[in-house]
Kinemage of the C-alpha trace (Angstrom):
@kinemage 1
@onewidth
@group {chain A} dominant
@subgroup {mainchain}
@vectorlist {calphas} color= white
{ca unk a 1} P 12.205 -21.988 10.007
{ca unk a 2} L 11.741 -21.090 6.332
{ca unk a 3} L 14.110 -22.984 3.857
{ca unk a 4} L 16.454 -21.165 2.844
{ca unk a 5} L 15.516 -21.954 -1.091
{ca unk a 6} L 12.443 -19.559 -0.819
{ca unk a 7} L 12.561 -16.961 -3.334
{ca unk a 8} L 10.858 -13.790 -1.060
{ca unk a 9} L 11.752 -13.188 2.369
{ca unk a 10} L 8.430 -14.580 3.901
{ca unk a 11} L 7.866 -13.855 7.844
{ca unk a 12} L 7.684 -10.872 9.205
{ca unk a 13} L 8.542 -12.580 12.558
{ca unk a 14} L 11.765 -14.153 10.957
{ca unk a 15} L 13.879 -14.024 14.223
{ca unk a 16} L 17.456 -14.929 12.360
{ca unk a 17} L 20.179 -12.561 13.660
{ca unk a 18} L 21.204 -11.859 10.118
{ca unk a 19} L 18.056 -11.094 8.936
{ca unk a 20} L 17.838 -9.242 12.465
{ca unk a 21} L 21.097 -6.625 12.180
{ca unk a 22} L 20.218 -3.624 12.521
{ca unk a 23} L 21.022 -1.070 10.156
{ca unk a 24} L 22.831 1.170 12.110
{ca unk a 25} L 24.025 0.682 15.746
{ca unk a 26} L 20.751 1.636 18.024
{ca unk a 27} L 18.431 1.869 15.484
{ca unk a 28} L 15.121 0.219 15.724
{ca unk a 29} L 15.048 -0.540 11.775
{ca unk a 30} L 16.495 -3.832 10.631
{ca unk a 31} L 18.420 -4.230 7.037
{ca unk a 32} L 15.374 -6.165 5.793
{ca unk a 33} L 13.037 -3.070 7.061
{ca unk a 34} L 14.653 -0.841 5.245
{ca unk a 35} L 14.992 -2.960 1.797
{ca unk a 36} L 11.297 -3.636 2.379
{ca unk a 37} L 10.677 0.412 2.530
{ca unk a 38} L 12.613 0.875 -0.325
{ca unk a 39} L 10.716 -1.894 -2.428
{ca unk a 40} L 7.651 -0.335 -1.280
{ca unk a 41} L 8.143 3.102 -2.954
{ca unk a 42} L 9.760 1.609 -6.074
{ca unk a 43} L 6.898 -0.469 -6.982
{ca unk a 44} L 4.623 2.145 -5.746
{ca unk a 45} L 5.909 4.892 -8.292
{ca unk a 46} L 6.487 2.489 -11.310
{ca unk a 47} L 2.684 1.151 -10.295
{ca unk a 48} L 1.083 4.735 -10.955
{ca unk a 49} L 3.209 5.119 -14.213
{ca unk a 50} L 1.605 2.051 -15.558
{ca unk a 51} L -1.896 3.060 -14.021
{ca unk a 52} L -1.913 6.357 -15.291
{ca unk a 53} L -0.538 4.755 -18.925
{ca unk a 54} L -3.729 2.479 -19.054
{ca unk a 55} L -6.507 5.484 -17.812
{ca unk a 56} L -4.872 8.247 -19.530
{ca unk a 57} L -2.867 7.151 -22.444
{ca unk a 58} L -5.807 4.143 -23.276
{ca unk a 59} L -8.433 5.965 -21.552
{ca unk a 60} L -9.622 2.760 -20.022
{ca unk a 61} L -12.880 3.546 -18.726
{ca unk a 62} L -12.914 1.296 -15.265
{ca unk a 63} L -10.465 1.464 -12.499
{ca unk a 64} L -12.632 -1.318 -10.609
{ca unk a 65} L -11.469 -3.744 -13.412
{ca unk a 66} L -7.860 -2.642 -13.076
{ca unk a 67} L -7.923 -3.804 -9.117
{ca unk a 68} L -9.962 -6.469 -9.701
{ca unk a 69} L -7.780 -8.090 -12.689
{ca unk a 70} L -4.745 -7.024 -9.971
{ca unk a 71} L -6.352 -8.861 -7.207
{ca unk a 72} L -7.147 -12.433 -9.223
{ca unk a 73} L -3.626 -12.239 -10.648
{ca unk a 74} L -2.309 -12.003 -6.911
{ca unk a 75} L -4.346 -15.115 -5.930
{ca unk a 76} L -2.772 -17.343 -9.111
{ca unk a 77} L 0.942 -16.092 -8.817
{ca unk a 78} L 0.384 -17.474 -4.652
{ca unk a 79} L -1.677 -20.230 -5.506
{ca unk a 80} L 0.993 -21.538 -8.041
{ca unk a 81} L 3.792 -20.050 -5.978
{ca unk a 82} L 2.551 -22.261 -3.179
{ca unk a 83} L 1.392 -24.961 -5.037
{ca unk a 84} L 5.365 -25.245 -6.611
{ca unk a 85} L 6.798 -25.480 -2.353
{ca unk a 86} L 8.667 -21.730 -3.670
{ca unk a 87} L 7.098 -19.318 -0.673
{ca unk a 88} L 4.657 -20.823 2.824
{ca unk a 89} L 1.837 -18.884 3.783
{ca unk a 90} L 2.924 -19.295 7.448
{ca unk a 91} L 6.059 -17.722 10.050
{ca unk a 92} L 8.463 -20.124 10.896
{ca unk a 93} L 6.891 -22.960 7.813
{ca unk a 94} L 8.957 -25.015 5.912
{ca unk a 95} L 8.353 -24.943 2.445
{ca unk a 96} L 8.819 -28.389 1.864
{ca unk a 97} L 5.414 -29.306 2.846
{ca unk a 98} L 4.189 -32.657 1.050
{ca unk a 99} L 0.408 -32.539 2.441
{ca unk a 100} L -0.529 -29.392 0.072
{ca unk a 101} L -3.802 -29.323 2.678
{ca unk a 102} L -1.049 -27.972 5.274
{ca unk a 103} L 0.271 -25.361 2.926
{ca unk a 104} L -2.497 -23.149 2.824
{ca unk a 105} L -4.830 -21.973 5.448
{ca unk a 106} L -7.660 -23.106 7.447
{ca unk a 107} L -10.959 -21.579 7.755
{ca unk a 108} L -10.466 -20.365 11.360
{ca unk a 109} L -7.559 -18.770 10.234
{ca unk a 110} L -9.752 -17.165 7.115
{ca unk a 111} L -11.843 -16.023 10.349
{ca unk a 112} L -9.470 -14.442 12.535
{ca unk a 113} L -8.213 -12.538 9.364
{ca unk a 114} L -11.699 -10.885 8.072
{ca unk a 115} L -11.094 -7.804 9.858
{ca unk a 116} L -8.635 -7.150 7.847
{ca unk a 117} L -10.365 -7.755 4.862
{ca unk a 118} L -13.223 -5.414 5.952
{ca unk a 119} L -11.057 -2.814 6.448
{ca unk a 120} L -9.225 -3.091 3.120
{ca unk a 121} L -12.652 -3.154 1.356
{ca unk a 122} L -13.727 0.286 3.456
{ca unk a 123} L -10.294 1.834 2.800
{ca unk a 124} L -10.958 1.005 -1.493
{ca unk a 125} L -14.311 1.910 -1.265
{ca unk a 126} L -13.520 5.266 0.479
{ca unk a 127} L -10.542 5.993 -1.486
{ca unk a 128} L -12.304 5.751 -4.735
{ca unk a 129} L -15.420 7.980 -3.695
{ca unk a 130} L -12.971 10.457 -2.228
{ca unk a 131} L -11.670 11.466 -5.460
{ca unk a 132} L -15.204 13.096 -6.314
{ca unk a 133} L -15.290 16.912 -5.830
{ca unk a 134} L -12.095 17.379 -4.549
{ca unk a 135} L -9.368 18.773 -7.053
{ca unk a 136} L -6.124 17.069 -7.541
{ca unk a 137} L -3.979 19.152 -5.378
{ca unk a 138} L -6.349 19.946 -2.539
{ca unk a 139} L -7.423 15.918 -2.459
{ca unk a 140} L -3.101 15.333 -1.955
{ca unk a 141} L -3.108 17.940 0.669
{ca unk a 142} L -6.178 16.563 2.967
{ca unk a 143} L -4.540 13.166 1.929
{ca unk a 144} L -0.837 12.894 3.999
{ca unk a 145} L -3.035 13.742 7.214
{ca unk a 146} L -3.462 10.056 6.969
{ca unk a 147} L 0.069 10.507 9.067
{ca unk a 148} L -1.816 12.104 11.793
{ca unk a 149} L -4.651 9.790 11.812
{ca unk a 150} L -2.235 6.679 11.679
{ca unk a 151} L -0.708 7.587 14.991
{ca unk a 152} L -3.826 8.475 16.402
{ca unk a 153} L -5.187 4.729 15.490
{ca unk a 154} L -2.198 3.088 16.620
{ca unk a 155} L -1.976 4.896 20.064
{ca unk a 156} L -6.024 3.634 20.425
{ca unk a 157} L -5.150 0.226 19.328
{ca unk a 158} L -1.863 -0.606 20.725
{ca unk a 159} L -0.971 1.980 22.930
{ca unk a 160} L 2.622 3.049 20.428
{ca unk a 161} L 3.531 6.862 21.488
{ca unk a 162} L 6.183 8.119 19.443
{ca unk a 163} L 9.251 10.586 20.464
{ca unk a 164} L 8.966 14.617 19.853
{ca unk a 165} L 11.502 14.321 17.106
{ca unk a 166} L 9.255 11.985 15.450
{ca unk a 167} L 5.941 13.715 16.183
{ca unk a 168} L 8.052 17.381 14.669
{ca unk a 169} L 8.862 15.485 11.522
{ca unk a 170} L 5.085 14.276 10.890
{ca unk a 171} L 4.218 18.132 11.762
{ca unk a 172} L 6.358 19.167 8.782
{ca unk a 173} L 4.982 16.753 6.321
{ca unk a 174} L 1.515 17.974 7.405
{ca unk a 175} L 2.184 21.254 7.336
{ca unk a 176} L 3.583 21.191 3.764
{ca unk a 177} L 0.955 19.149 2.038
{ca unk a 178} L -1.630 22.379 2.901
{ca unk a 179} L 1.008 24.924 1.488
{ca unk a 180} L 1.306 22.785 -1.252
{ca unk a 181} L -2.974 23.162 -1.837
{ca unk a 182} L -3.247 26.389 -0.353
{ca unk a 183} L -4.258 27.962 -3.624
{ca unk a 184} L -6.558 25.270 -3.853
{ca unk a 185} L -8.783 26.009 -0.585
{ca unk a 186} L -12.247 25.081 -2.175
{ca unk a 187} L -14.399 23.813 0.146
{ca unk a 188} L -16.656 20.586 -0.531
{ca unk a 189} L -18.262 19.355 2.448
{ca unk a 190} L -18.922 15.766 0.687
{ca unk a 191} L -15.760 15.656 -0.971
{ca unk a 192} L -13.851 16.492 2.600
{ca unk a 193} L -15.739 14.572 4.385
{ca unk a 194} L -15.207 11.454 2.152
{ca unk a 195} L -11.342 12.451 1.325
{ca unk a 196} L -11.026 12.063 5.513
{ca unk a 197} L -12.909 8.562 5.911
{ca unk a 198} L -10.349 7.313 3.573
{ca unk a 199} L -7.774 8.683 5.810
{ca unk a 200} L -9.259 6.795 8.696
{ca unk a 201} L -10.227 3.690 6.657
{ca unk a 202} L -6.331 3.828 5.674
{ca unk a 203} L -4.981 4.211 8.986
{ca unk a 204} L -7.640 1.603 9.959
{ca unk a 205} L -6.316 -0.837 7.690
{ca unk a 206} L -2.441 -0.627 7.906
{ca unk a 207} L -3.072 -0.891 11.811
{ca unk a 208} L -4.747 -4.284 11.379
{ca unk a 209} L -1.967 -5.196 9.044
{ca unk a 210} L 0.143 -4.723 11.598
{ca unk a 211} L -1.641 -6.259 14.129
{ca unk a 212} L -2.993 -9.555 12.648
{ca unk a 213} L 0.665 -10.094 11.255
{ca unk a 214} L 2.034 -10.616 14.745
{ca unk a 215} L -0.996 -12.480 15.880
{ca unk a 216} L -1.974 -14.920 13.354
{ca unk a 217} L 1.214 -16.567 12.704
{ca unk a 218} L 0.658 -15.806 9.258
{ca unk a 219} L 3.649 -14.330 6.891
{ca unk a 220} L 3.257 -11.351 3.934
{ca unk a 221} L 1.953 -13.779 1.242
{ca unk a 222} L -0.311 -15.423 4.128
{ca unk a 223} L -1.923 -11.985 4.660
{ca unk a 224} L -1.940 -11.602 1.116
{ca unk a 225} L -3.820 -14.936 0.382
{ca unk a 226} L -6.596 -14.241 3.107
{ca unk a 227} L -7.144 -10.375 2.079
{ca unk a 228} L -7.453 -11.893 -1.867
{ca unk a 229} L -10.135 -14.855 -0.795
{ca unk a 230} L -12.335 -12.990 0.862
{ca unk a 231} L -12.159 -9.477 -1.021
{ca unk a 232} L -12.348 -10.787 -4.612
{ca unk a 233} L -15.910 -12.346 -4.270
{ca unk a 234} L -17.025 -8.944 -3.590
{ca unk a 235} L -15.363 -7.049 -5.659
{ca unk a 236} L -16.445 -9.245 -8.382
{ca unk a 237} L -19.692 -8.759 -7.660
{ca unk a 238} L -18.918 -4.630 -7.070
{ca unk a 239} L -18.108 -4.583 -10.671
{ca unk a 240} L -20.775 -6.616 -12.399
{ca unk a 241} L -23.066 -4.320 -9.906
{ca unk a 242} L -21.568 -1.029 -11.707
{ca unk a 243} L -21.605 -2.701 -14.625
{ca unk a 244} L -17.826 -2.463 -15.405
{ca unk a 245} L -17.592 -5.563 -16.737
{ca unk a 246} L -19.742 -4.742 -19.641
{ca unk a 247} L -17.585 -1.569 -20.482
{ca unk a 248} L -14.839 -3.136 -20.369
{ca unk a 249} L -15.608 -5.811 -22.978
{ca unk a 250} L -16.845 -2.899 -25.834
{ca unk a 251} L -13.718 -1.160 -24.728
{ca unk a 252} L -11.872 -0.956 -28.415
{ca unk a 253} L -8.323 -1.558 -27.510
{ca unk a 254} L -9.050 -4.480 -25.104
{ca unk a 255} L -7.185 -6.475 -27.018
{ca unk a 256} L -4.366 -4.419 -28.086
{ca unk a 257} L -1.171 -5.793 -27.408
{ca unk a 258} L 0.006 -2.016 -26.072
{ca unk a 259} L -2.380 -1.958 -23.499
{ca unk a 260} L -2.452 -5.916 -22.946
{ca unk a 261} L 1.238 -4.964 -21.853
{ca unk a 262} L 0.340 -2.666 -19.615
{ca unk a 263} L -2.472 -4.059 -18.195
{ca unk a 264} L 0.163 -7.193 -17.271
{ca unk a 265} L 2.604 -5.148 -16.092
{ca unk a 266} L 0.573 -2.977 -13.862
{ca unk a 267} L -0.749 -6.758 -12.053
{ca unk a 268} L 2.817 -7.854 -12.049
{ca unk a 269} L 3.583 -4.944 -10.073
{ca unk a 270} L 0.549 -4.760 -8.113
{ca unk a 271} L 1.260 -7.864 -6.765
{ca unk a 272} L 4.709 -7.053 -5.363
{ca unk a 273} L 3.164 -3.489 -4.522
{ca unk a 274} L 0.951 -5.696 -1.842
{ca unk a 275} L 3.913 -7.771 -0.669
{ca unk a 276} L 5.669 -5.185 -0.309
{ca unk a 277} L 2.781 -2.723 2.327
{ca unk a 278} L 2.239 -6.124 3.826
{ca unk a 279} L 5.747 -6.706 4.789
{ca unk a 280} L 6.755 -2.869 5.103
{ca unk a 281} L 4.240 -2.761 7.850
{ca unk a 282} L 4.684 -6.032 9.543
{ca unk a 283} L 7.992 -4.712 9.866
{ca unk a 284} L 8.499 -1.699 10.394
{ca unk a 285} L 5.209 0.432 11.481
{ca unk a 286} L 1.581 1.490 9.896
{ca unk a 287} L 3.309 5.090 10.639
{ca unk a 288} L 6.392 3.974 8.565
{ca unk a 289} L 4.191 2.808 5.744
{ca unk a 290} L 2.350 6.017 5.617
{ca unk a 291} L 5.388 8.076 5.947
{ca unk a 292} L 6.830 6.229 2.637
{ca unk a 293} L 3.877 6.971 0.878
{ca unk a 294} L 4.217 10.342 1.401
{ca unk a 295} L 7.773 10.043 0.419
{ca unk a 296} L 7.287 8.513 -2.477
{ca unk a 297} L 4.591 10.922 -3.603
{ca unk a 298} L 7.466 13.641 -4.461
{ca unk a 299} L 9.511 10.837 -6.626
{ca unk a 300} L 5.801 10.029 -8.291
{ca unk a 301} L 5.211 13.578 -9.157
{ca unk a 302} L 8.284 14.472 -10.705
{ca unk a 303} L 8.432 11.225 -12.864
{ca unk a 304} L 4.878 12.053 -13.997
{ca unk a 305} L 5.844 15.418 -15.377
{ca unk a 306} L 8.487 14.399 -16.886
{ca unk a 307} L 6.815 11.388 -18.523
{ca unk a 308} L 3.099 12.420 -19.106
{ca unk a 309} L 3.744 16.500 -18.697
{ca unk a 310} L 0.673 19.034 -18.473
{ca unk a 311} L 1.983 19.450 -14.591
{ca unk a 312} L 1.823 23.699 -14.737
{ca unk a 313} L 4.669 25.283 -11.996
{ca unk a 314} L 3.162 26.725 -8.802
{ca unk a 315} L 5.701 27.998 -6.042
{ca unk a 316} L 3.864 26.796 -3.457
{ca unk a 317} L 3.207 23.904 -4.239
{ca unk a 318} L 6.823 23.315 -4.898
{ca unk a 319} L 7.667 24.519 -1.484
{ca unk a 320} L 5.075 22.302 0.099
{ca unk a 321} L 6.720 19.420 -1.829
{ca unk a 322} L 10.039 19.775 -0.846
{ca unk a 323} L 8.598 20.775 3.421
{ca unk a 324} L 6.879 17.329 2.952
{ca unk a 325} L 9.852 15.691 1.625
{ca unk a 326} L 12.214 16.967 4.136
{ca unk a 327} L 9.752 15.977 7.035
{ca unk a 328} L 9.662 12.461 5.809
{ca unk a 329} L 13.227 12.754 5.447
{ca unk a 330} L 13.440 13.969 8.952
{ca unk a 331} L 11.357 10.960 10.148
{ca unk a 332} L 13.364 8.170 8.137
{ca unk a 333} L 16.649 9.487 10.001
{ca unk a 334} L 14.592 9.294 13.266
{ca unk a 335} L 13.568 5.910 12.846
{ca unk a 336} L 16.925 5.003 11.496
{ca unk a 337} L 18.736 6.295 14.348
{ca unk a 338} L 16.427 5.392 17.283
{ca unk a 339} L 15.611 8.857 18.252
């Protein structure tokens, strides 16, 4: 078993009965589940602000540099995480490893893990073409379908069939995100049609998070680890391809120490964001981790208006907000309950 010295709760498949209590009597969600859920949403929300600070407020040109500068930073705070016997990169590992060979992991495992990686790099490479020709509040509407799509994926790929209380709450989520963009009913065949391969790609991808955690004997920062080797070679290249990397060094306030700030706290965060879908889905449920991103889009909106503003008042979308909130609501008492 993990030593107890680590500083992050590491596998998913920790079988400890304290880490094991459930939060309430019958429920299916553990203590640790929820705390992960929790962490997810917070680092989620303060992630944006800090994204949104650097692309609006510095109007940093390239997003791909923001992942990739998130993604390298993730590999060094493991590597040297690892490297100091503080987290293992396997279930059940002690930390104390001597043999530093043992501590991280072996090309078969790199293997067994790609698909993973291939989906991540479809769902980012979907997710950032989707944004073309859809408006803002029609691309968040055709975006918490992902819910639908997740349960569809997870029924194909491990046969999980949810309860009608759960299925009603994922209705009402649905349901609200297209009142909230029903003044917003352009149609863009590319733009829909890209805006619902990220939805797939998504559902894809938290699936096989959920999946290759309970079959690789890997923990969070394992997963973490494999998805960073193999995805940052080509996003690296991705970059120097668009040629991001050459904006980004005759962008003026590269070196200000306002947006140098930023830029570290948004990879501080990013890297926690990661540990935190990794482990939220391990476990808990892809559908869980989908359902607290929707949740947390309502606590992301509101702190956006009332840090950055320019957010004008529509009714409907308002009441669409607060349907989807209540569904997810719904769901978290569902899941919390055992119903």
């Amino acid at each position: 078993m993990a030593s107890s010295s680590s500083i992050l709760p590491m596998a998913a498949s920790d079988s400890s009965p304290r880490m094991e209590e459930k939060l309430f009597k019958g429920s299916p969600m553990t203590k640790r589940g929820a705390y992960a859920a929790i962490s997810y949403m917070t680092c989620a929300v303060l992630l944006v602000m800090f994204n949104k600070a650097a692309l609006s407020s510095y109007s940093f040109p390239c997003a791909n540099v923001i992942t990739l500068c998130q993604m390298i930073c993730s590999c060094c705070f493991l590597y040297a995480l690892r490297r100091l016997k503080l987290i293992s990169f396997h279930a059940n590992e002690s930390i104390a490893i001597n043999d530093s060979s043992k501590g991280f992991v072996s090309i078969k495992t790199l293997i067994d893990t790609s698909p993973l990686a291939l989906t991540y790099l479809l769902y980012m490479l979907a997710t950032m073409e989707s944004v073309r020709g859809v408006n803002v509040p029609m691309y968040t509407t055709l975006r918490r379908t992902t819910v639908v799509f997740t349960m569809i994926v997870e029924y194909i790929l491990v046969k999980q069939k949810y309860t009608h209380p759960v299925i009603g709450s994922v209705g009402l989520i649905v349901m609200g995100a297209f009142i909230a963009g029903a003044r917003d009913m352009s149609f863009d065949s590319y733009g829909y049609l890209f805006v619902f391969a990220s939805n797939i790609t998504t559902a894809i991808y938290l699936a096989t998070i959920a999946r290759i955690g309970k079959s690789s004997g890997l923990n969070s920062f394992g997963l973490m680890w494999c998805n960073g080797i193999l995805c940052l070679p080509v996003l690296l290249l991705w970059t120097l391809f668009r040629g991001d990397l050459q904006m980004t060094m005759n962008f003026p306030d590269l070196f200000s120490p306002g947006f140098l700030v930023v830029l570290l706290f948004s990879c501080i965060l990013a890297f926690f964001l990661n540990y935190c879908i990794f482990l939220n889905t391990t476990l808990n449920s892809a559908l869980t981790q989908t359902i607290c991103g929707n949740l947390k889009d309502l606590f992301t909106i509101t702190l956006g208006w009332v840090v950055f503003g320019g957010l004008p008042f529509d009714l409907l979308n308002v009441i669409g907000q607060l349907l989807g909130f209540i569904g997810s609501g719904m769901y978290a008492y569902y899941k919390l309950t055992g119903k």
